[in-house]
C-alpha positions as semicolon CSV with decimal commas, in nm:
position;residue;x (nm);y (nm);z (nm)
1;X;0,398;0,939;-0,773
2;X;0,254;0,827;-1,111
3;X;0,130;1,064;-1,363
4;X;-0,206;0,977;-1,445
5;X;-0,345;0,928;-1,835
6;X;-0,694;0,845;-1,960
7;X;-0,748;0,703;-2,264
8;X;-1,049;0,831;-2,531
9;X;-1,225;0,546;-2,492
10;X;-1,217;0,569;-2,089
11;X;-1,355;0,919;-2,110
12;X;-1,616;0,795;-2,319
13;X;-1,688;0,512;-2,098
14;X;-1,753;0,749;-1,772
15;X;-1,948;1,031;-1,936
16;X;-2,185;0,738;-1,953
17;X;-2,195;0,627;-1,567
18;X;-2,393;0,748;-1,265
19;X;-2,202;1,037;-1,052
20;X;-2,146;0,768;-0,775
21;X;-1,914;0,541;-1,006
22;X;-1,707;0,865;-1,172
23;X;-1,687;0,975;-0,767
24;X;-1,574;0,591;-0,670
25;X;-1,304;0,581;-0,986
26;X;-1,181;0,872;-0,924
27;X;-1,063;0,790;-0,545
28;X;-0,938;0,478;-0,675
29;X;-0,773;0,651;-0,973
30;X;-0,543;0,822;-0,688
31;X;-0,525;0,530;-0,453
32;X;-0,342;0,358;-0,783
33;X;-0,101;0,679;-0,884
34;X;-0,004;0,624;-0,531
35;X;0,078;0,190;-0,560
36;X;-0,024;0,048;-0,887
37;X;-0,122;-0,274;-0,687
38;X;-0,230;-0,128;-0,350
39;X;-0,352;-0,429;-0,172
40;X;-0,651;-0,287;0,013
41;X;-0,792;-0,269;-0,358
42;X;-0,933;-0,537;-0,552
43;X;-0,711;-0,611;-0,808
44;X;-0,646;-0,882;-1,050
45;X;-0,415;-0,909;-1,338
46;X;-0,604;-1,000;-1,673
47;X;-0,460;-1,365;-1,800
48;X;-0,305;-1,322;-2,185
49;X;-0,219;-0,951;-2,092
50;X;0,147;-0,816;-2,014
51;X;0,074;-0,520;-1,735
52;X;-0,271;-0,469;-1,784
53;X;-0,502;-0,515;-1,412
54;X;-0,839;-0,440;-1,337
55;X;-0,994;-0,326;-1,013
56;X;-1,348;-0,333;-0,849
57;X;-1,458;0,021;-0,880
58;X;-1,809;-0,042;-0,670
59;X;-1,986;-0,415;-0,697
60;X;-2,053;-0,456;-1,057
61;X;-1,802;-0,190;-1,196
62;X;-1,488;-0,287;-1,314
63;X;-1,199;-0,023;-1,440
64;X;-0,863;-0,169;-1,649
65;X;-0,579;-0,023;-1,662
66;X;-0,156;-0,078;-1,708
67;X;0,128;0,106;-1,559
68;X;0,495;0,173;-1,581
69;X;0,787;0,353;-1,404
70;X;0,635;0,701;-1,424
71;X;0,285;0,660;-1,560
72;X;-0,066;0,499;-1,509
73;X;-0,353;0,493;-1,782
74;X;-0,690;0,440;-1,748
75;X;-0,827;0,206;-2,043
76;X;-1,172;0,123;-1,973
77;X;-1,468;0,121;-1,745
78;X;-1,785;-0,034;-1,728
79;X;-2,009;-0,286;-1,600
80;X;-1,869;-0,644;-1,530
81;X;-2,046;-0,811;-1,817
82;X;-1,976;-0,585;-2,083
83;X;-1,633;-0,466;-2,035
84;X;-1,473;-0,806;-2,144
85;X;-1,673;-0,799;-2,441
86;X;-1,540;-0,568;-2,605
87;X;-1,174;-0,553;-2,500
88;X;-0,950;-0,377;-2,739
89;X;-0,599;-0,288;-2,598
């Protein structure tokens, strides 16, 4: 099993979301510390990025993240159009 790390900005990002997208990320948050790229998820890996996937949280919501040999960290969350905006990693 992963050990699971959120970045600032990820905190930030789900203070600001309804209680039913925090609940959703957070039982996808352990679905992923359990397989990184657990195929009943939808998950993509984000072209000109080395590790770095993002998953459907509910419709709209997307959450990015990266992953290694003993950890997983959240990066970002938000809503499909504004989450590639502003893309800092």
């Amino acid at each position: 099993m992963l050990e699971l790390f959120k970045t600032v900005r990820f905190s930030r990002d789900i203070k600001k979301l309804p209680v039913e997208i925090q609940q959703k990320s957070y039982e996808i948050s352990l679905k992923l510390i359990e397989n990184p790229l657990d195929r009943t998820l939808n998950i993509k890996h984000l072209t000109g990025f080395k590790k770095v996937y993002r998953v459907v949280v509910l419709s709209d919501f997307r959450l990015i993240y990266t992953y290694d040999e003993t950890s997983l960290t959240l990066l970002r969350i938000a809503h499909r159009k504004e989450i590639y905006k502003s893309l800092e990693i």
